[in-house]
C-alpha positions as CSV (number, residue, x, y, z in Angstrom):
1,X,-4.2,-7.7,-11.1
2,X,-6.5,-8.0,-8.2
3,X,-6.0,-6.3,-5.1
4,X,-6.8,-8.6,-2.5
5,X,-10.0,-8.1,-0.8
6,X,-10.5,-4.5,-1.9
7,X,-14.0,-3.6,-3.7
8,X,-12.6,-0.7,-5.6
9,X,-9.3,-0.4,-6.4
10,X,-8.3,3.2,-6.6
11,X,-7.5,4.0,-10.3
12,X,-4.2,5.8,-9.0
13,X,-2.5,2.3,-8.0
14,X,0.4,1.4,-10.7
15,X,0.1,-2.4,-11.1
16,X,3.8,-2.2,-8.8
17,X,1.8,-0.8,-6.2
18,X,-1.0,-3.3,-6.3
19,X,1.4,-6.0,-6.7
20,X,3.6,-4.8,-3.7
21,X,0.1,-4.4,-1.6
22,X,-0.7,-8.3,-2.0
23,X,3.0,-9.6,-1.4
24,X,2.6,-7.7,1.8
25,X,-0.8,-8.2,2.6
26,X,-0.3,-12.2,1.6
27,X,2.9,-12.1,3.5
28,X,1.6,-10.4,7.0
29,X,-1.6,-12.7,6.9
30,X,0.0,-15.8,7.0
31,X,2.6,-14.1,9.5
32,X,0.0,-13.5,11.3
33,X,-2.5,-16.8,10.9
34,X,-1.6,-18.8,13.9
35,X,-2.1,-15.8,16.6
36,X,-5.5,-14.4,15.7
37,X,-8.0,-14.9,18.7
38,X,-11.4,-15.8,17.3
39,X,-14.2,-16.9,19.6
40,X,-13.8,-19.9,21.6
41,X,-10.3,-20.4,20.6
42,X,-7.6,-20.5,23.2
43,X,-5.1,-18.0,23.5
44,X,-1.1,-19.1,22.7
45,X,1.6,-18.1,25.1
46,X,3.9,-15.8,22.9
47,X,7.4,-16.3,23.1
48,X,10.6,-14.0,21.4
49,X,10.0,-15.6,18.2
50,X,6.1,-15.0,18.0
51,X,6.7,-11.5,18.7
52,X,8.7,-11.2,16.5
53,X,6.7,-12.6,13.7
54,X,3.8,-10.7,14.9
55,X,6.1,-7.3,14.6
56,X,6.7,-8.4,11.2
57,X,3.1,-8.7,10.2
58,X,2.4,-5.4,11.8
59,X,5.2,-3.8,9.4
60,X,3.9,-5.8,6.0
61,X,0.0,-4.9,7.2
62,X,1.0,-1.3,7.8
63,X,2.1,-1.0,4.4
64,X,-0.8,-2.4,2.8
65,X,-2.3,0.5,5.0
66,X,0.4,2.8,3.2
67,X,-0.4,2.2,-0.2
68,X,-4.2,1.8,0.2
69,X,-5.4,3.7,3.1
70,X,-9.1,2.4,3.1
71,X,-7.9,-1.4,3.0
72,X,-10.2,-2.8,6.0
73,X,-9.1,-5.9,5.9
74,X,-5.5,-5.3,6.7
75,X,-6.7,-2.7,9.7
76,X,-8.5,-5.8,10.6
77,X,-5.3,-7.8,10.4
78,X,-3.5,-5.1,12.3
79,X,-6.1,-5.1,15.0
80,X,-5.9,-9.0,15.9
81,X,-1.8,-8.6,15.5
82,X,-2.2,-5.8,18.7
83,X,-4.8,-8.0,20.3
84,X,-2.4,-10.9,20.4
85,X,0.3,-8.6,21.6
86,X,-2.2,-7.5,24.3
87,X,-2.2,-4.2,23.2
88,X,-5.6,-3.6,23.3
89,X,-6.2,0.0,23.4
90,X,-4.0,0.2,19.8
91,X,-5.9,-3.2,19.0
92,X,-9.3,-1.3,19.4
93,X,-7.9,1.3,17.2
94,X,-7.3,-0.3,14.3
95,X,-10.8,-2.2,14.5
96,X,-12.2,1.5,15.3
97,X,-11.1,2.5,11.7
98,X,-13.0,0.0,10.0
C-alpha cells in the first residue's frame, strides 16, 4: 500500500490507517479540484453547494492531517480549500506549515 504522495511512510501506520488516509486524501482532492486558484486562472463565484463541498474537503484533508501529521500535500490542499473560501489568514496557515 502506498500512501499517496508521502516519501516516508511512518512505520507506525496499520495498512487501515494508510488505506483510510488515501480514501480521504483521494476523496477531498477531487472535492476540492474545481476551486483551486492557480496562476492566471479566474476565480469561480461560490455558491451554498460549493461551500459545502469545499467544507467537505476541509474535513477529509484534515484527517489525512490526523493520521499523518507531516502530509504536505494535504496542508497544501487545505490551504487552496481556505483560499477559495477567502479565508486567507487560515489559508496562509496551512501553506505556513509546509
Amino acid at each position: 500500500m502506498i500512501l499517496y504522495n508521502i516519501m516516508n511512510i511512518p512505520q507506525d501506520l496499520s495498512p487501515e490507517l494508510i488505506d483510510e488516509y488515501n480514501r480521504c486524501y483521494e476523496k477531498g482532492v477531487k472535492l476540492l479540484s474545481k476551486y483551486v486558484i492557480i496562476q492566471g486562472s479566474r476565480r469561480r463565484r461560490i455558491g451554498l453547494s460549493d461551500r459545502n463541498r469545499i467544507k467537505e474537503a476541509i474535513f477529509n484533508l484534515s484527517r489525512c492531517v490526523e493520521i499523518q501529521p507531516n502530509a504536505w500535500n494535504a496542508m497544501w490542499g487545505l490551504g487552496k480549500a481556505y483560499q477559495a473560501l477567502d479565508s486567507h489568514d487560515v489559508s496562509l496557515r496551512w501553506f505556513g506549515e509546509l
